[in-house]
VOGU-3710 file (C-alpha; in Angstrom, 3 decimals, decimal comma):
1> xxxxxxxxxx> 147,435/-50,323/-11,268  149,204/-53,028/-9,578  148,193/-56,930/-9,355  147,034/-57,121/-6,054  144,676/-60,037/-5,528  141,277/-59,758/-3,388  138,559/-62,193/-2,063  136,555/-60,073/-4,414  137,738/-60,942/-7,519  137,832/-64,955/-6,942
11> xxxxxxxxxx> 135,175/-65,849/-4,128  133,474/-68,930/-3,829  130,187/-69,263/-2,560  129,316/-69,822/0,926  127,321/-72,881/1,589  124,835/-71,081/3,496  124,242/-69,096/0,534  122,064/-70,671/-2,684  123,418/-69,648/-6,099  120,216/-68,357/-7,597
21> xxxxxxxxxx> 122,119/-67,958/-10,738  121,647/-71,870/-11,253  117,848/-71,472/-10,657  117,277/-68,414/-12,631  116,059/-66,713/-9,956  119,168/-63,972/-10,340  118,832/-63,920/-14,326  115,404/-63,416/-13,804  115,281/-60,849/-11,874  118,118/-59,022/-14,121
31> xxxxxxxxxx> 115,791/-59,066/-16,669  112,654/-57,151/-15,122  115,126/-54,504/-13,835  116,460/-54,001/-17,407  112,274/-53,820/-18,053  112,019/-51,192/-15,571  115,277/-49,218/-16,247  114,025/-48,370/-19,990  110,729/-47,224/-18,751  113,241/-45,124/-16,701
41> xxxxxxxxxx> 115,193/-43,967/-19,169  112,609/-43,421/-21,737  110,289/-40,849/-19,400  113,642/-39,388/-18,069  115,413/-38,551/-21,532  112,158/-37,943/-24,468  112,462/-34,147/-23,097  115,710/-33,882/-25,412  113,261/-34,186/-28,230  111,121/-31,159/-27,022
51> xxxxxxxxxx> 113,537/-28,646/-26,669  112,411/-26,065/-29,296  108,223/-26,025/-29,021  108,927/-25,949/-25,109  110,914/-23,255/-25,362  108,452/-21,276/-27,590  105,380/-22,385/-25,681  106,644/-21,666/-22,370  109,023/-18,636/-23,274  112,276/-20,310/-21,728
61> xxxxxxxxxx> 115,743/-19,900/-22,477  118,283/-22,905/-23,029  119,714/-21,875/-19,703  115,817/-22,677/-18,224  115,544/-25,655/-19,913  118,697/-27,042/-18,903  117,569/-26,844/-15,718  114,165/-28,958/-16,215  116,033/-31,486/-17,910  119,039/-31,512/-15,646
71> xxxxxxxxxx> 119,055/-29,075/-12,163  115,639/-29,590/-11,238  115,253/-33,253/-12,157  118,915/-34,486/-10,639  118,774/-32,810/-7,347  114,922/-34,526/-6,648  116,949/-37,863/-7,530  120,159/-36,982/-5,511  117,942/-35,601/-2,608  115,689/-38,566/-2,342
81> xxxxxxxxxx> 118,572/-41,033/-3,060  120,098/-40,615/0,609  116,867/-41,739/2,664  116,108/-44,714/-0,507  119,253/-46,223/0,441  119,139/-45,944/3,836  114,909/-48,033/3,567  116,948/-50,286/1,324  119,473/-51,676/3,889  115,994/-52,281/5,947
91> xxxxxxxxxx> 112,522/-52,686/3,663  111,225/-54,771/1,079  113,196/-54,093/-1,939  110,802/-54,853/-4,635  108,096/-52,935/-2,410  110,507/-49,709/-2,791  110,854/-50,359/-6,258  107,442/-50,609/-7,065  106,570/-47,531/-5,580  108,887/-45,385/-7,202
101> xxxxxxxxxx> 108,122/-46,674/-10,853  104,372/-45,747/-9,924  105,657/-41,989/-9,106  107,337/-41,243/-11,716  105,043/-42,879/-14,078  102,351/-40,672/-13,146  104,468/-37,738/-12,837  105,458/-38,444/-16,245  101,860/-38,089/-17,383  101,240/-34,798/-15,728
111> xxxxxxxxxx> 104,216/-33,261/-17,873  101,310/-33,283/-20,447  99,250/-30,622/-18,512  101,739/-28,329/-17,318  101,175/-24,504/-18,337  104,123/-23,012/-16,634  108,225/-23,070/-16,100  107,189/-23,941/-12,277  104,609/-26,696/-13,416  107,386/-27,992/-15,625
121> xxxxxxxxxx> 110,021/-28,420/-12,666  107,700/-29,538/-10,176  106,568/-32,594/-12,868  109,782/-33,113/-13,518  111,069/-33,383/-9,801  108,226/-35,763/-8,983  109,686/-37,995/-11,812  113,358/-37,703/-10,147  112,086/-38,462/-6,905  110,920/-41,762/-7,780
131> xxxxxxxxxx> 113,853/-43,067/-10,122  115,578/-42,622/-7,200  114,485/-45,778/-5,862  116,121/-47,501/-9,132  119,579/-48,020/-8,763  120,023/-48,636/-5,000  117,486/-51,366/-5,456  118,879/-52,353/-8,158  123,006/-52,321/-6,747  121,322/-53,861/-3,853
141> xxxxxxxxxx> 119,590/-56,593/-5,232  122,650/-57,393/-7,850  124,729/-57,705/-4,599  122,969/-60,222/-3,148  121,780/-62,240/-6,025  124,994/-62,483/-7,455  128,916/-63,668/-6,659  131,238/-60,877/-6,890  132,776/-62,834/-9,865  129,521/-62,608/-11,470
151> xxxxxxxxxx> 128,453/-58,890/-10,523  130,112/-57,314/-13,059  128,374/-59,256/-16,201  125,248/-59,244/-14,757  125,479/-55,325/-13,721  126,758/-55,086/-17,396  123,714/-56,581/-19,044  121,738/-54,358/-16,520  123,094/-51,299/-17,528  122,448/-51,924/-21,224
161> xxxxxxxxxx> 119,141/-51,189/-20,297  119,811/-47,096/-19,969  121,646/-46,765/-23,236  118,476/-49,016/-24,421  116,038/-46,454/-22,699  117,618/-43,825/-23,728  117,559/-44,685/-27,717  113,937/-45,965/-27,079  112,761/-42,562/-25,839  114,737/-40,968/-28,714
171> xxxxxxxxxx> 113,409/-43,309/-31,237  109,777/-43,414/-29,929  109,722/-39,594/-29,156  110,735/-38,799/-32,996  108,200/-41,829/-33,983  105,442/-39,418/-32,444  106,510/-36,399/-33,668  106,301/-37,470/-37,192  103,047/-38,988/-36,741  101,590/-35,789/-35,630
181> xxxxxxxxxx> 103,120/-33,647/-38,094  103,546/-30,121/-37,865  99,751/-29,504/-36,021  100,395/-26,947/-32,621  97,385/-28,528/-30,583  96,150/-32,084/-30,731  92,507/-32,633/-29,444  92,153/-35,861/-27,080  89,222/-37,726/-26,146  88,442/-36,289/-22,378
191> xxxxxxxxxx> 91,164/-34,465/-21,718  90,819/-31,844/-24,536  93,397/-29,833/-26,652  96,229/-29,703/-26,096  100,195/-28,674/-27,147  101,806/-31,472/-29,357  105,082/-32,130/-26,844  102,561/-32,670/-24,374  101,193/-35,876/-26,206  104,836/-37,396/-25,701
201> xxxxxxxxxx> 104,477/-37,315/-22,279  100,941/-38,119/-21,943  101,689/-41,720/-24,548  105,077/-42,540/-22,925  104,058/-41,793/-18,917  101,674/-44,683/-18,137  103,131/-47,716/-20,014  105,641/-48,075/-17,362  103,046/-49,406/-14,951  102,638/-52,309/-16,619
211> xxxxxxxxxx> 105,893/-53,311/-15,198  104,184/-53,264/-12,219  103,439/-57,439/-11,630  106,950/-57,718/-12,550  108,598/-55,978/-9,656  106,371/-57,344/-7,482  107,225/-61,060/-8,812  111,266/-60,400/-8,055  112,811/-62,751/-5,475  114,130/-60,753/-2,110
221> xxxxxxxxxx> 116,436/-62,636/-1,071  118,057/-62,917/2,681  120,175/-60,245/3,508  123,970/-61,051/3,441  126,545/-59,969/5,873  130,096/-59,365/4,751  131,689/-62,497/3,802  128,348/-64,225/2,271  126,825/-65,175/5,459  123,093/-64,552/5,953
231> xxxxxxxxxx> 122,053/-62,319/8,265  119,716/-62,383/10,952  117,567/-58,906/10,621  117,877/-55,430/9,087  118,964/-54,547/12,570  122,499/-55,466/11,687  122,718/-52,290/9,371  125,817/-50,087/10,162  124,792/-47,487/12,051  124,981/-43,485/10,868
241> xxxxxxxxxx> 128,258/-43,154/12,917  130,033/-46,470/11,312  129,070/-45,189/8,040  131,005/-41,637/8,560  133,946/-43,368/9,832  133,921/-45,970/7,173  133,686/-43,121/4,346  136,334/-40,609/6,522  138,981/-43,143/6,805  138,800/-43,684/2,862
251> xxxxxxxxxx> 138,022/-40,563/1,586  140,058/-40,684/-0,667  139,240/-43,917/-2,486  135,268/-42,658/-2,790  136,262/-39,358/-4,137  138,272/-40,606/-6,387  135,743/-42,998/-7,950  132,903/-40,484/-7,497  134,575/-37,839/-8,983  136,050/-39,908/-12,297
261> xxxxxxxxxx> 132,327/-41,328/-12,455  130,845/-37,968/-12,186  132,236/-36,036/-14,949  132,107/-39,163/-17,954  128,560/-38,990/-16,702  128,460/-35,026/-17,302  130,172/-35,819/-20,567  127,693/-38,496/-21,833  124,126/-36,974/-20,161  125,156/-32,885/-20,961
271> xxxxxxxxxx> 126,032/-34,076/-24,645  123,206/-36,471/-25,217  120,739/-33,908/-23,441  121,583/-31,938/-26,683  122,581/-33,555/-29,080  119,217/-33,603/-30,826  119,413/-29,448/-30,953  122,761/-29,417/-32,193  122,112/-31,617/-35,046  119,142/-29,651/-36,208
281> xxxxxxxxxx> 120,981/-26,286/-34,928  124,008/-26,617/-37,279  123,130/-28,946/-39,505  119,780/-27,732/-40,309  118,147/-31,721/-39,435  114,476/-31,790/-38,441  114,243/-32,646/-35,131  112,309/-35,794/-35,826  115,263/-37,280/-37,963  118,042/-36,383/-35,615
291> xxxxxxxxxx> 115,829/-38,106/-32,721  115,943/-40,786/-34,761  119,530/-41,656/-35,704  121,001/-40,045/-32,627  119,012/-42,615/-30,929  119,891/-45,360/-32,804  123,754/-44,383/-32,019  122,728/-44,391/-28,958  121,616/-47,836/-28,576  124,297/-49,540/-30,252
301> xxxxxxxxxx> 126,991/-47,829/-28,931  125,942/-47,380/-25,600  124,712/-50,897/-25,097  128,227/-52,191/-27,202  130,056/-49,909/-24,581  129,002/-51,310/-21,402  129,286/-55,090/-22,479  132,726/-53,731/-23,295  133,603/-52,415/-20,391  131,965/-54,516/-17,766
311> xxxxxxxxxx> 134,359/-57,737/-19,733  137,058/-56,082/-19,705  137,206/-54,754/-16,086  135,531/-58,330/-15,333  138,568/-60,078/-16,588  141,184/-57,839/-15,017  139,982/-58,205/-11,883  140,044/-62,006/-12,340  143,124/-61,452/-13,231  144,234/-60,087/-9,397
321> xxxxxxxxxx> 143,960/-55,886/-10,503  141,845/-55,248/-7,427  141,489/-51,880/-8,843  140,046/-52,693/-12,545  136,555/-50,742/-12,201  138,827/-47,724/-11,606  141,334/-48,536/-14,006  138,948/-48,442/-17,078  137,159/-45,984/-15,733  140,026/-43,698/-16,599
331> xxxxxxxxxx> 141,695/-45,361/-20,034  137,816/-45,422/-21,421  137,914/-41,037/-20,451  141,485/-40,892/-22,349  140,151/-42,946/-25,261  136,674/-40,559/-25,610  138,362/-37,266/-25,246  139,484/-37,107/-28,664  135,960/-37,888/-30,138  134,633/-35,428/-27,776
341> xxxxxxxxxx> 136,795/-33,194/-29,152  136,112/-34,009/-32,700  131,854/-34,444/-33,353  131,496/-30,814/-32,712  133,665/-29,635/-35,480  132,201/-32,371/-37,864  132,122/-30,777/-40,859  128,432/-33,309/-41,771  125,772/-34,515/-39,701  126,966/-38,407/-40,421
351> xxxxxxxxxx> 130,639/-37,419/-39,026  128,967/-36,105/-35,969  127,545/-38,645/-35,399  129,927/-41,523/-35,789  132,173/-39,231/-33,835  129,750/-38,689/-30,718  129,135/-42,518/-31,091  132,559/-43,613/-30,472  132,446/-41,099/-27,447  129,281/-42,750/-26,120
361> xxxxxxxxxx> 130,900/-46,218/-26,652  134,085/-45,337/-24,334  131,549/-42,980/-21,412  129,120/-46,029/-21,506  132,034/-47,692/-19,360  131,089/-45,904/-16,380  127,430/-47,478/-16,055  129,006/-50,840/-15,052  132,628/-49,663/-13,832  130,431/-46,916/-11,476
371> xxxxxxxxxx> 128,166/-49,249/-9,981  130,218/-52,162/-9,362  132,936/-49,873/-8,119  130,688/-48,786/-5,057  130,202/-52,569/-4,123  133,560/-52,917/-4,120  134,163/-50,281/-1,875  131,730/-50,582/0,569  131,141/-53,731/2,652  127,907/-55,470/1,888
381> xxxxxxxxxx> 125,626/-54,134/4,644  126,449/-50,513/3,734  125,700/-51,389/-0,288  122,065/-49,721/-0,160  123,126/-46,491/1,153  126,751/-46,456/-0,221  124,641/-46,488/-3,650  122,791/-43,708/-2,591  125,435/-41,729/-1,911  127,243/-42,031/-5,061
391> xxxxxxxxxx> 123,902/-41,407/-6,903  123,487/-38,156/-4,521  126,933/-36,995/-6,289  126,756/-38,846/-9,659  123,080/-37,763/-10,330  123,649/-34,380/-8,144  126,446/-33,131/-9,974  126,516/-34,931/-13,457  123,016/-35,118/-14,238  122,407/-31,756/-13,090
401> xxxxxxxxxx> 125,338/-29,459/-14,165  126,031/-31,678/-17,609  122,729/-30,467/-19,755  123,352/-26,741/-17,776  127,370/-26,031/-18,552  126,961/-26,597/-22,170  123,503/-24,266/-21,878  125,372/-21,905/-19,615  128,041/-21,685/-22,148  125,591/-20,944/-25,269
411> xxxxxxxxxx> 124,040/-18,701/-23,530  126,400/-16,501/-21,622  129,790/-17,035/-23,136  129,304/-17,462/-26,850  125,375/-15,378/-26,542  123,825/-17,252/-29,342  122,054/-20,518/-29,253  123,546/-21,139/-32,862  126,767/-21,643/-31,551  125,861/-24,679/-29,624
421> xxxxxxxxxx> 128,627/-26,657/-31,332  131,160/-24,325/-29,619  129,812/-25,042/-26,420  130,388/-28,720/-27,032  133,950/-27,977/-28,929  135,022/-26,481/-25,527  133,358/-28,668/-22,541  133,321/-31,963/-23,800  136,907/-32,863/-24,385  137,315/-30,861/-20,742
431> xxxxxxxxxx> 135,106/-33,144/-19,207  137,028/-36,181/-20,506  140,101/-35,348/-19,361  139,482/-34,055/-16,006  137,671/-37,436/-15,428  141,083/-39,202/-16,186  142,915/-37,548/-14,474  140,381/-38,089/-11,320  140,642/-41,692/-11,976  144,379/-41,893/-12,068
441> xxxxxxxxxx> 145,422/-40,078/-9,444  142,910/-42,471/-7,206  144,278/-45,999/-7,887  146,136/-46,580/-5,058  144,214/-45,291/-2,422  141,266/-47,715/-4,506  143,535/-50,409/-3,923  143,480/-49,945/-0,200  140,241/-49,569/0,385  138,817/-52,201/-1,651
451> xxxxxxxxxx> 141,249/-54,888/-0,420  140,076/-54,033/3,265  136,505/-53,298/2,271  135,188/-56,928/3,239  136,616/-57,385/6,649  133,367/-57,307/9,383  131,682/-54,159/9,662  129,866/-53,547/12,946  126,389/-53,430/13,089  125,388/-50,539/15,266
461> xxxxxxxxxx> 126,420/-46,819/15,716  127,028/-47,475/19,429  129,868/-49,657/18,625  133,260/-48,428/18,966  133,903/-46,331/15,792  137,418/-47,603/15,708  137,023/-51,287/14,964  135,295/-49,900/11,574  137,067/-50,995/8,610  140,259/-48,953/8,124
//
């Protein structure tokens, strides 16, 4: 880490620019995206809850199930990422936004009908598909609202909003369950009997249109070229060809980051995708109950981790470390690994879970440290798509392999679902130290990249590929 000062971390504003943060405009808009991200979150992480009647009703294995919750969910995000961000650089944000939350609010809702593994992963891919159009909206839109010096507070209070989600769907999900008791089949007015998970989905799926008006209401504001100036038309974005250079030249910086990102976001969605299980699993909790306080750790330290980390970085890179976002990144992996390796072996439920907190309050770093990492790395026409392709890896890899490796492991290394806790005992404190050592060894090329990251960028692919940034 070395004190190298950037334009990014002490801009001022151009004068062609308006500082919608005086008008509210920017604030505003923060908080209908931290509306919409918990609708997100909520329809993307109540299947946690469902693990065990799923997996009697449909005959599936945790191995199976990892993959509905994880594989077949993440790679519909990560796929459909790459062309979001590219309509990003060039649409109606809002517009984007508002049809994705329809998707997978609907998509949500047939989860309740599904008779079949197939069904299952098709629903569930539907739902990926459109919280794809979340975050590069959202990195987007936080770009251009914002000052850099303000980004990473506001993308802090933003990401709140998935730890927020998350508990919500925990908390709500168990809510449900205990309402309905122990009956197999509920009968609903039109749509008949049916399997009590599938009333989860079938409450929690259409509420999120009512965010609809909302995203509709949000201010787009005037594109920005690099260096706060307003651009003329979404014909300036980089062409396909200035992009590849751009990322070739600094590999190394966007691997780095991606990679560090990736696992703590393995750590924290592969743990949390079963924590639930392993509480009732080896502890003997009823499912409702361990919904219910897991989520509650999950609010408070998730939402206490990001504040946490999106200051802290914040103030470093005030104070002229041009590679902060990294640099936390990396200490907040060394300071969860030893809770990771602890909450398994927690001889009571209560340990576990103050030990799996403290975890979630060091991964929860990543949700600002990721984000606002990318728009340091990327100049500001290439935002949209440079989000996209860090959610094609982030949501690709971690999303997708977390919930599976610590399936994979219950099911084919240790061969018995009641050793879950092993599972966790053995890839959780891996995963936190692989992802510091990822961020460490990337600093300096970081440095590099982000202090040349806001020279111009040319518009077109036609231009000559060597004046790219280098």
């Amino acid at each position: 880490m070395s004190p190298l000062r950037s334009d990014a971390s002490s801009p001022s504003l151009s004068p062609s620019r308006p500082d919608l943060t005086r008008s509210g405009v920017a604030w505003y808009g923060v908080l209908v995206l931290f509306v919409v991200q918990i609708f997100s979150f909520v329809d993307r992480q109540a299947m946690s809850l469902l693990i065990a009647p799923i997996k009697a009703d449909l005959g599936l294995s945790d191995t199976q199930v990892s993959l509905v919750i994880g594989l077949g969910f993440a790679l519909a995000y990560a796929v459909a990422g790459l062309p979001v961000g590219r309509l990003v650089d060039r649409l109606s944000r809002p517009a984007i936004l508002t049809a994705g939350l329809a998707l997978w609010c609907c998509c949500t809702f047939l989860c309740g009908f599904v008779r079949s593994f197939p069904q299952l992963a098709l629903a569930r891919s539907g739902v990926g598909i459109g919280e794809a159009t979340g975050t590069p909206v959202v990195v987007s839109l936080l770009g251009d609202w914002f000052p850099p010096q303000k980004r990473g507070i506001a993308f802090a209070i933003f990401a709140v909003s998935a730890y927020v989600g998350t508990g919500l769907a925990l908390v709500a999900g168990s809510a449900i369950l205990h309402a309905l008791g122990a009956q197999p089949t509920i009968a609903l007015p039109v749509i008949g009997a049916v399997r009590t998970w599938q009333v989860v989905f079938l409450l929690i799926g259409p509420v999120g249109l009512l965010a609809v008006p909302l995203v509709l209401s949000l201010h787009e504001p005037r594109r920005l070229r690099d260096g706060s100036r307003p651009s003329a038309s979404a014909a300036e974005t980089p062409g396909l060809r200035a992009v590849l250079t751009y990322y070739r030249r600094h590999w190394s910086a966007f691997a780095s980051q991606h990679a560090a990102s990736t696992l703590l976001a393995m750590l924290f969605y592969g743990t949390s995708a079963w924590m639930p299980e392993f509480l009732r699993r080896t502890y003997g909790l009823p499912i409702a109950q361990a919904g219910l306080w897991f989520g509650c750790v999950t609010v408070v330290a998730g939402s206490l981790g990001v504040l946490t980390g999106g200051l802290v970085s914040g103030r470093m890179l005030k104070g002229g470390y041009v590679d902060a976002r990294l640099c936390v990144t990396g200490l907040a992996a060394l300071c969860a690994l030893p809770f990771a390796a602890a909450f398994p072996n927690a001889a009571a439920s209560g340990s576990a879970l103050a030990g799996a907190g403290a975890m979630i309050f060091f991964t929860a770093s990543i949700s600002t440290t990721g984000s606002t990492g990318v728009q340091e790395l990327a100049p500001a026409r290439m935002r949209g798509l440079a989000a996209a392709v860090y959610l094609f890896v982030f949501n690709g890899i971690g999303l997708s392999l977390g919930p599976s490796l610590f399936a994979i492991l219950t099911d084919h290394v240790f061969g018995d679902e009641g050793q879950l806790w092993r599972a966790l005992a053995v890839g959780a404190p891996a995963l936190a130290f692989a992802a510091a050592a990822a961020a460490f060894v990337g600093l300096a090329p970081y440095r590099a990249c982000v202090t040349r990251s806001e020279e111009p960028c040319p518009a077109r692919a036609s231009e000559d590929p060597a004046s790219v940034t280098a």
